[in-house]
C-alpha positions as CSV (number, residue, x, y, z in Angstrom):
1,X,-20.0,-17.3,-7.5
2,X,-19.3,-17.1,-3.8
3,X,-19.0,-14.5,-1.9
4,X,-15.9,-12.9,-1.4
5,X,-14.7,-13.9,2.4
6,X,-14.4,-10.1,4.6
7,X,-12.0,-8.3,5.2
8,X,-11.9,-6.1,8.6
9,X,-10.0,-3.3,8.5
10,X,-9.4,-1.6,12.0
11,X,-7.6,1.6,12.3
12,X,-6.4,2.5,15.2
13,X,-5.5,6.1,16.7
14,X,-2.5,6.2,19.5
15,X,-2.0,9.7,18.5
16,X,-3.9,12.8,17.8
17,X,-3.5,14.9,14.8
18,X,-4.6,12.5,12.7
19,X,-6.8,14.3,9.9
20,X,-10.1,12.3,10.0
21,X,-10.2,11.0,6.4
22,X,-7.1,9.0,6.6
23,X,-9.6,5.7,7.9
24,X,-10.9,5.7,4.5
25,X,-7.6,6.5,3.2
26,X,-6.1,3.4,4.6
27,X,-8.9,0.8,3.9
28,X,-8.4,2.2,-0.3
29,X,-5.2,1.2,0.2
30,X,-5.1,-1.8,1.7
31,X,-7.7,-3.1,-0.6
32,X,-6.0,-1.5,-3.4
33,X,-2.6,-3.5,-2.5
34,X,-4.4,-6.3,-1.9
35,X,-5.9,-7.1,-5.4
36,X,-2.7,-5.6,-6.7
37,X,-1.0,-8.5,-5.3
38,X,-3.6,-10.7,-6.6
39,X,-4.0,-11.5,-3.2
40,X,-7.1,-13.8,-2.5
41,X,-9.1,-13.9,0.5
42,X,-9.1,-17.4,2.0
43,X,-11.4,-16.6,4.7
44,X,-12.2,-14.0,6.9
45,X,-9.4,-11.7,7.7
46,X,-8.4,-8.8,9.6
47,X,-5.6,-6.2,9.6
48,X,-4.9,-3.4,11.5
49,X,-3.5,0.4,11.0
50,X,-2.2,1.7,13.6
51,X,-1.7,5.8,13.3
52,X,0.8,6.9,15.9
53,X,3.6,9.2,16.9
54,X,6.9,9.4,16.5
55,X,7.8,8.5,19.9
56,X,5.1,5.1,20.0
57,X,7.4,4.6,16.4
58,X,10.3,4.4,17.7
59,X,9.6,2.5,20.7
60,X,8.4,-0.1,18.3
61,X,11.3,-0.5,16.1
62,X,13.7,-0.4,19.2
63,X,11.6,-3.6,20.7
64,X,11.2,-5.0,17.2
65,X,13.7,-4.2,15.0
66,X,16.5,-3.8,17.2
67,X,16.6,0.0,15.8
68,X,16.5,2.8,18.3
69,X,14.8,5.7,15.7
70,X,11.7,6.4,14.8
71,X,10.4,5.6,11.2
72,X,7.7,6.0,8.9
73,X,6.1,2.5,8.7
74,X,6.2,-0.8,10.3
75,X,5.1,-3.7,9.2
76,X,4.3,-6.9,11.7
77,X,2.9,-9.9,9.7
78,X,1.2,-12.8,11.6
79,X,0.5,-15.0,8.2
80,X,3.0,-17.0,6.3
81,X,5.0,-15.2,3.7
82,X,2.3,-15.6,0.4
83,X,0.2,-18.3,2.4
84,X,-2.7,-17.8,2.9
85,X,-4.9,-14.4,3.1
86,X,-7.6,-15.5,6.4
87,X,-7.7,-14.9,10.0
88,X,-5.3,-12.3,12.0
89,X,-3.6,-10.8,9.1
90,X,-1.0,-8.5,10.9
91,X,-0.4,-4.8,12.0
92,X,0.9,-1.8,10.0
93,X,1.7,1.0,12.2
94,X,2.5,4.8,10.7
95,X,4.5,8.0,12.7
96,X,2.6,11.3,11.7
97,X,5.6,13.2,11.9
98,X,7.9,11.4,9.9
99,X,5.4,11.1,7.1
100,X,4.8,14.7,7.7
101,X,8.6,15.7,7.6
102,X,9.2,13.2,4.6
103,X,5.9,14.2,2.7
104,X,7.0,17.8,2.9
105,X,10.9,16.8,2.3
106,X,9.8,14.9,-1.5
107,X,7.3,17.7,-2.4
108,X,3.9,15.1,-1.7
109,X,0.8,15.8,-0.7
110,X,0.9,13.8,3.0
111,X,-2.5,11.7,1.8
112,X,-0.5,10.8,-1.3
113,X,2.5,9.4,1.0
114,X,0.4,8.0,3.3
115,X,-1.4,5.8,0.5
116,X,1.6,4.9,-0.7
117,X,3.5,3.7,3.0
118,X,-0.1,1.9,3.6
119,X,0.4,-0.4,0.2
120,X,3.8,-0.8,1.0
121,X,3.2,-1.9,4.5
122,X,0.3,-4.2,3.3
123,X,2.6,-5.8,0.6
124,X,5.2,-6.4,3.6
125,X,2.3,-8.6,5.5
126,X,1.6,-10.7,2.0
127,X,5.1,-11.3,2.2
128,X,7.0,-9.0,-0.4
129,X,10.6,-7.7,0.9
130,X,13.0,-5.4,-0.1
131,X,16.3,-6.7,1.1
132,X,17.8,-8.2,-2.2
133,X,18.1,-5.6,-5.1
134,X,15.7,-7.7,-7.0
135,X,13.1,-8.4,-4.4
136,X,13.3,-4.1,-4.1
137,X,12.6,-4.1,-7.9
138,X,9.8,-6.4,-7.6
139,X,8.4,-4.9,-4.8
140,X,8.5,-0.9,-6.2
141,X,7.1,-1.9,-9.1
142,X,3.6,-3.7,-7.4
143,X,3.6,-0.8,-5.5
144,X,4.3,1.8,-8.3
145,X,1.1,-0.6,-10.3
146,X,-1.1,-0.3,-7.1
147,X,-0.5,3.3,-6.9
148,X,-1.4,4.6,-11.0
149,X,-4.3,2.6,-10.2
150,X,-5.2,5.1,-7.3
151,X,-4.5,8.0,-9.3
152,X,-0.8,8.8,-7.8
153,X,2.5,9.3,-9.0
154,X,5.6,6.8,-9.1
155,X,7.0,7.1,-5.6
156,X,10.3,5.6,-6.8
157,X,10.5,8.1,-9.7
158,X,13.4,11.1,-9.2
């Protein structure tokens, strides 16, 4: 069997506060999202986490997105939507204090959210969306799959 092409994953710091474990965090659940999309590597690929502020956020989604607030996660996919998995794979970026606020706001542990806004992110650069009620369906169920394999509870679940 060959082997399996690599995967880099770089996480990034733009903001302090950051509790150390969370690099390790974020490469589970990448990898986790990634064979829970049944997702194959078609070469080698990289990806990036960035863990920022609130303020770096909303800066981002205002240049991006149009949308002058601050948000939990962003997703900005440089591969085709379910093409290929190789080469520059995208960025995921994360604001502390929305995930703290948020985390806090649904009774989570913040690693718990954290995992689960990483998969979601990660499913965003495969190409998954949530725009159409079924896509959304689709979508929160991988994750929901992705996330009982790590051990955590149904985000989606009141």
């Amino acid at each position: 069997m060959p082997p399996t092409p690599p995967l880099e994953i770089a996480v990034i710091r733009n903001a302090e506060d950051w509790p150390d474990h969370f690099d390790a965090l974020a490469e589970k659940a990448v990898l986790a999202a990634l064979a829970g999309a049944k997702a194959k590597l078609k070469g080698a690929a990289e990806i990036s986490v960035l863990l920022t502020d609130d303020a770096e956020q909303r800066d981002l989604n205002a240049q991006w997105r149009g949308k002058d607030a601050a948000t939990n996660v962003l997703s900005f996919p440089q591969i085709e939507p379910f093409g290929p998995v190789a080469g520059l794979l995208g960025d995921i970026t994360l604001a502390r204090e929305t995930l703290v606020r948020e985390a806090e706001e649904q009774g989570k542990s913040l690693e718990d959210h954290f995992t689960h806004l990483v998969v979601h992110g990660f499913l965003h650069i495969l190409g998954y969306d949530h725009l159409e009620e079924a896509e959304a369906l689709h979508m929160e169920g991988l994750e929901t799959q992705i996330l009982a394999g790590l051990g955590l509870a149904d985000p989606y679940q009141d």
